[in-house]
C-alpha positions in Angstrom: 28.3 0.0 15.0 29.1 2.1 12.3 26.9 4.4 9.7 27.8 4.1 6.5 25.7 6.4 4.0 25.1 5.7 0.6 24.8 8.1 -2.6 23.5 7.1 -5.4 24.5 8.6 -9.0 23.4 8.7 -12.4 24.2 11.3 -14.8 26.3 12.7 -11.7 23.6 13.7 -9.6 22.5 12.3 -6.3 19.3 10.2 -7.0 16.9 7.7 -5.6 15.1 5.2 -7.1 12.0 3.5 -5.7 12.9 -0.8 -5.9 15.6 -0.2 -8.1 13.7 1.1 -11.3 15.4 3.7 -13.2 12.4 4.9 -14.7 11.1 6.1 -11.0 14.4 8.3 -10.8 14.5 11.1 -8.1 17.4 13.3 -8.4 17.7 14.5 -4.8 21.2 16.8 -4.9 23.0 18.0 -8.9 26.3 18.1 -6.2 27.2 14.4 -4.8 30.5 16.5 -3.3 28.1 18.7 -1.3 26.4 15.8 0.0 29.3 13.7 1.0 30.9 16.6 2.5 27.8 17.2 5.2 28.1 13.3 5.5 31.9 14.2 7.2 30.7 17.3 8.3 28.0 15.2 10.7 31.0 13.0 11.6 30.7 10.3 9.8 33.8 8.5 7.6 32.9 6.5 5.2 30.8 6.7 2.4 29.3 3.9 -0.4 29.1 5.9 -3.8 27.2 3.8 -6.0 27.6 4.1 -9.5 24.2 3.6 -11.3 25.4 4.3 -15.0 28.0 2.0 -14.5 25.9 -0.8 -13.0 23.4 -0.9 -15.6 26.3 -0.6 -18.3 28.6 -3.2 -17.1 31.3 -0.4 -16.7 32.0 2.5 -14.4 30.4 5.6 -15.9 31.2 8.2 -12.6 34.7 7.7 -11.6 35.2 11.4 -11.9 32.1 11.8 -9.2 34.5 9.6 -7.1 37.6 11.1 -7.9 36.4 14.3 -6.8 35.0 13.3 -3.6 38.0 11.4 -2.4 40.3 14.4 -3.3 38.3 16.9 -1.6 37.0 14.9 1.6 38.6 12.4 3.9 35.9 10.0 3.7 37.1 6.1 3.3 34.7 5.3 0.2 33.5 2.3 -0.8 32.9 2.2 -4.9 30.5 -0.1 -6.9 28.8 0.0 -10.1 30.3 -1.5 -13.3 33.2 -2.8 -11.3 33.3 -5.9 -14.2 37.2 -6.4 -15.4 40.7 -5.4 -14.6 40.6 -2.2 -16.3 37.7 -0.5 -14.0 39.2 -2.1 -11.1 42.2 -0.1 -11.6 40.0 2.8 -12.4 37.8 2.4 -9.1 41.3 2.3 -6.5 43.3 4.9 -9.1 40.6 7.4 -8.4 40.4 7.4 -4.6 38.0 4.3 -3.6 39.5 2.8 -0.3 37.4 -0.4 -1.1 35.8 -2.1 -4.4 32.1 -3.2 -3.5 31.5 -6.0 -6.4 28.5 -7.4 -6.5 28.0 -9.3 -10.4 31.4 -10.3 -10.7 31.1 -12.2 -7.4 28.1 -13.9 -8.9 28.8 -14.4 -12.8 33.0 -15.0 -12.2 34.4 -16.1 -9.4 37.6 -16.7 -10.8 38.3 -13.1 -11.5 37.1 -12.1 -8.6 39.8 -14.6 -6.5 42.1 -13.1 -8.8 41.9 -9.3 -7.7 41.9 -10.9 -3.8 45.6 -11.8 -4.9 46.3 -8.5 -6.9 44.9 -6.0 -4.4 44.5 -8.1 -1.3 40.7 -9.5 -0.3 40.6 -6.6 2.3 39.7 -4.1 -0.2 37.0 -5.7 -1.3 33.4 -5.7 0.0 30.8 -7.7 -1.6 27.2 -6.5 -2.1 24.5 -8.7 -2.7 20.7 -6.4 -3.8 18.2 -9.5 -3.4 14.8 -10.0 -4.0 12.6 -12.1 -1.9 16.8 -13.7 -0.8 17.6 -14.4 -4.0 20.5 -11.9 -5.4 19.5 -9.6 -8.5 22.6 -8.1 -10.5 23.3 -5.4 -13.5 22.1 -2.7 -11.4 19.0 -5.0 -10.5 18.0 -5.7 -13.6 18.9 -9.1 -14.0 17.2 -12.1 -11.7 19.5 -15.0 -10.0 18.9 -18.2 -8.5 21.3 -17.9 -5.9 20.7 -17.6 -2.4 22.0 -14.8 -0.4 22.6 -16.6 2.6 25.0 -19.3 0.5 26.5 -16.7 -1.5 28.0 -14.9 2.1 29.0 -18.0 3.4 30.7 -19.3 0.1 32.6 -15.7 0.3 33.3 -16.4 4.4 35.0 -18.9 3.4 37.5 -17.4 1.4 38.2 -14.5 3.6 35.7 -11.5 2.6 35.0 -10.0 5.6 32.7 -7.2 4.3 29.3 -7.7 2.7 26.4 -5.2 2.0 22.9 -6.5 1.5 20.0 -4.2 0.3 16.7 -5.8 0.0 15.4 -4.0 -3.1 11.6 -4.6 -2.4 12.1 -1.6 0.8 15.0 0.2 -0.8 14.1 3.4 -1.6 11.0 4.0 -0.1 12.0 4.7 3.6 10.0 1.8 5.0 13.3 0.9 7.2 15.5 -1.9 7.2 15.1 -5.5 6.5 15.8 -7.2 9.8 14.1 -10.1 8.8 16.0 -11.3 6.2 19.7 -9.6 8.4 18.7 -12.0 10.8 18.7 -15.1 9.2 22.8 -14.9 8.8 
């Protein structure tokens, strides 16, 4: 098993929200860098930096928050948030992300998605999936699909993703632990 911690930023500050609404916004650290560095410091090496901004936006926002922690750590990082055409792609492994974690572009466009597994190889991506009551939310949660999560990872098996991230957004935040209900099911 492996630990993978998670920071979440907007504005470039370590937050947490309370099921994914902005408007319930904890800033918990002003320095991500400080907080993924007692992440390596405890041992641990790799990290999922979450871009907020950039999720709601449709755009990375905090690629400089990235940036800096892969220059100045050796932490293998996993970037999402606003991950949504060729240009922030490149942004996301320019600035130091070991893997892209997509999540709306796996739902909304498959074909561009298939397309960066041949750029970039399908190894550097992970796929995350935030779903409510299993079906998958997108935009930084704030837009409702259809599709089931348990489909959408096998559809994505299939065509060799071998890294997916689920958070159930009606615990996430609120440090109820996990969802082994729904884990359990795939």
């Amino acid at each position: 098993m492996q630990i993978i911690p998670a920071i979440d930023i907007i504005d470039g500050k370590c937050v947490r929200l309370s099921k994914g609404d902005y408007q319930q916004k904890k800033i918990y650290n002003e320095h991500p860098l400080e907080v993924a560095k007692g992440f390596e410091g405890a041992g641990l090496q790799r990290l999922h930096l979450v871009d907020l901004d950039g999720a709601k936006a449709g755009e990375v926002k905090n690629w400089k928050v990235l940036e800096q922690i892969a220059g100045k750590t050796n932490l293998k990082i996993d970037f999402s948030g606003g991950i949504s055409n060729n240009e922030s792609v490149a942004i996301t492994f320019n600035s130091g992300a070991t893997y892209a974690a997509i999540g709306s572009v796996a739902v909304k466009n498959e074909g561009l998605l298939l397309q960066w597994f041949m750029t970039y190889g399908v190894e550097k991506f992970i796929l995350g999936a935030d779903v409510l009551d299993e079906k998958i939310q997108i935009k930084g949660w704030t837009e409702a699909t259809d599709i089931n999560i348990i489909d959408f990872i096998k559809n994505y098996s299939q065509k060799g993703v071998q890294q997916f991230f689920c958070t159930d957004i009606s615990k996430d935040g609120l440090l109820q632990g996990s969802a082994n209900d729904l884990y359990k099911k795939y």
